[in-house]
N, C-alpha and C positions, 0 to 999 in steps of 0.2 A: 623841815628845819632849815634854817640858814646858817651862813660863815656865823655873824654874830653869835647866832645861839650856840655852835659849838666850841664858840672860843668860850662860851661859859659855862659847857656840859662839863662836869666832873665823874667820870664813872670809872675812877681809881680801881685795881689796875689794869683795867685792859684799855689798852689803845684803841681810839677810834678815827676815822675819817668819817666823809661827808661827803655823798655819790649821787648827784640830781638831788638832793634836799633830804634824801634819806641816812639815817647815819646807819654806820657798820661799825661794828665790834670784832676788835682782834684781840686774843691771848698776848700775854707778854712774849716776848722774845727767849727764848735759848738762850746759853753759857756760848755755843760756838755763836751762835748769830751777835751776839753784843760784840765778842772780841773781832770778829771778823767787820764788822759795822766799822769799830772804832780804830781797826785798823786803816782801816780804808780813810776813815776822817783825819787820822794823823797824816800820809802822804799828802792827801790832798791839803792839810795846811801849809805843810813844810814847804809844796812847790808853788803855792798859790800866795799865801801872806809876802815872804820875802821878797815878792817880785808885784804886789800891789796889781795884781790880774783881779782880783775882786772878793767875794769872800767863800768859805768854806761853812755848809752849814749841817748838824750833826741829825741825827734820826730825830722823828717826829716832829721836827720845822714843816709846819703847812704853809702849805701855797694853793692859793684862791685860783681854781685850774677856768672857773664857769659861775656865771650867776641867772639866778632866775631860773631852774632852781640852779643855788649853788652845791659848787662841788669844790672840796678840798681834802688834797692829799696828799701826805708827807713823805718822802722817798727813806731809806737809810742814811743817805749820806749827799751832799748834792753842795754842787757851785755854780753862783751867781757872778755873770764877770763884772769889772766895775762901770761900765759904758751902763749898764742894765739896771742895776744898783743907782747911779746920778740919775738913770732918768726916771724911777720913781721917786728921788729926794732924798734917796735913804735906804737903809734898813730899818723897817716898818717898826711898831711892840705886837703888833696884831700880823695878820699872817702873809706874808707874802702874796703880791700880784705880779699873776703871770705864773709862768711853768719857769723851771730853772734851766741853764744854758746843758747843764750834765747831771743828770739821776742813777744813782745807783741802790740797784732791788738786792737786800743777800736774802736768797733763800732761805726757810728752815723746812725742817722736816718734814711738816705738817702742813704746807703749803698747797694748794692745788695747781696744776700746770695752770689750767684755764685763767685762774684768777690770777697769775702773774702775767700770765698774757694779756689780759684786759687792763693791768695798770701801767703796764708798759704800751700796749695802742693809748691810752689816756694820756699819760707823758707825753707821746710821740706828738698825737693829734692837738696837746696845748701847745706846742711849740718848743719841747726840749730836743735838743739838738742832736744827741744819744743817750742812749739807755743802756746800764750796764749792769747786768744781769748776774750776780755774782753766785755760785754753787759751794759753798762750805764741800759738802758731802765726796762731789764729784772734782773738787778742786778745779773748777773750771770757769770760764767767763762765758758771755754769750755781746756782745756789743751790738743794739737795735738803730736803725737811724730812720727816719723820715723817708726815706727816700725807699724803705723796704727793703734795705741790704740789711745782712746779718752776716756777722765775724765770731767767728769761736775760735776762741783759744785755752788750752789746758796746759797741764806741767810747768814745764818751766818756760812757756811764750811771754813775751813782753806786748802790756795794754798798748796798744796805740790809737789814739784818740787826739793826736795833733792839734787837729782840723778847730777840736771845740775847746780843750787846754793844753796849748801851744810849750812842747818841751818834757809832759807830765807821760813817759811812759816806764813805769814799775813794773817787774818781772812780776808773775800772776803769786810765787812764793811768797812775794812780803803782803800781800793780802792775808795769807793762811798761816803766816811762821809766826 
């Protein structure tokens, strides 16, 4: 299968990506994974729009990670800075090129370690800058980079991720409150 064909696969309601030309089928989301998801998308608009850093974009926005075969995969939550954004022209109506500058995974339940670790090397290895790894359950963060450092933080630590959006660190609570 290719990008094309699953911008026009419909297999209402489970969410799919596109891994080497294969597709995957996930379950919907959880009651905690949505609020948690869309928690996380309201910060990141609040600090992102007002200051014209680039854009905020909400679960299930694909991004064309690989072609030949392709491969696309949507994070939860994820920003595009505007340098990124002009130099593909735009924001695309079809699915994002390239991997995003910042990805964030919220866990659910039913999740498998492995397989969050494999989407999180995928992000890393398209060129996202960090990956953040959010635990509903364990109220906890896990911040992945490129470089193969890993930062965890729980309770009440504040995200810091500077480096990739400059200004944007929220206590791990307003994720989970």
């Amino acid at each position: 299968m290719t990008a094309q064909d699953l911008l026009r696969h419909n297999r209402e309601p489970l969410r799919t990506e596109l891994i080497a030309g294969n597709l995957v089928e996930m379950e919907p989301a959880g009651g905690t994974h949505g609020v948690v998801a869309a928690q996380i998308c309201g910060l990141l608009t609040m600090h992102v729009l007002p200051r014209g850093m680039g854009k905020v974009f909400g679960a299930e926005t694909g991004y064309l990670l690989a072609r030949d075969p392709d491969t696309v995969r949507a994070p939860d939550a994820s920003f595009l800075s505007r340098e990124r954004i002009e130099a593909m022209g735009g924001v695309p109506a079809g699915y994002l090129l390239g991997a995003p500058d910042l990805a964030f995974e919220v866990t659910s339940p039913g999740d498998r370690r492995r397989d969050v670790e494999s989407k999180t090397r995928c992000w890393l290895q398209a060129g996202t800058r960090a990956v953040v790894v959010v635990d509903p359950r364990a109220r906890s963060v896990v911040v992945h980079r490129p470089d193969g450092s890993i930062d965890r933080h729980d309770g009440s630590a504040t995200l810091a991720i500077d480096d990739v959006l400059p200004g944007f660190s929220p206590t791990l609570g307003a994720f989970f409150d």
